[in-house]
C-alpha positions, -999 to +999 in steps of 0.1 A: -606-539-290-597-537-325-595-558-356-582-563-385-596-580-415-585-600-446-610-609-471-607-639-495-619-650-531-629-682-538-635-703-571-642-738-580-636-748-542-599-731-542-591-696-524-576-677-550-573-641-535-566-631-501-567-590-498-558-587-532-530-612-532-529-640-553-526-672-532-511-699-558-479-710-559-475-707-597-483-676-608-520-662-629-494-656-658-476-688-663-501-690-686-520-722-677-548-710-659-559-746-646-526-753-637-521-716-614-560-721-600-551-758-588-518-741-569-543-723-550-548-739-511-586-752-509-613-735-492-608-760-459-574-762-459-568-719-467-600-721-428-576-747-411-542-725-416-558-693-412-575-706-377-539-717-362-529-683-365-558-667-350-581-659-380-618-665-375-643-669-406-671-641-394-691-643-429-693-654-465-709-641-496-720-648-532-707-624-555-706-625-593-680-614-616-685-602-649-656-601-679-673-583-705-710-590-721-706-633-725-687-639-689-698-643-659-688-661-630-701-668-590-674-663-566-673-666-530-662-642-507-649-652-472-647-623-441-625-634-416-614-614-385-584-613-360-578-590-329-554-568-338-516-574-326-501-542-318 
């Protein structure tokens, strides 16, 4: 059997990234960042949709994420898992 894989970023509670791909509904540039992150579905919510359609959550990691020498912050990384449809 094979798989295929999508791999998520979370922050503050909200997926953000799913294989490279923001997941908001207002863009990263509109140019309120609060406003684009709290577009972004919630880490349940992102599980819940992603389980109706066959997805299944196969690990989860701590990573940071450094912008520059002053910023840093701890994201979440979600590994999820589907057979693949051929």
């Amino acid at each position: 059997m094979q798989f295929e894989y999508l791999v998520c970023q979370t922050q503050y509670g909200r997926v953000t990234f799913a294989n490279g791909e923001w997941q908001g509904s207002i863009p990263l540039s509109s140019g309120d960042s609060q406003v684009a992150l709290d577009s972004c579905p919630q880490v349940w919510e992102y599980l819940a949709q992603a389980g109706r359609v066959g997805w299944e959550l196969i690990t989860a990691t701590n990573t940071t994420v450094t912008h520059g020498e002053s910023v840093s912050q701890l994201t979440v990384e979600l590994f999820l898992k589907r057979p693949k449809q051929f």
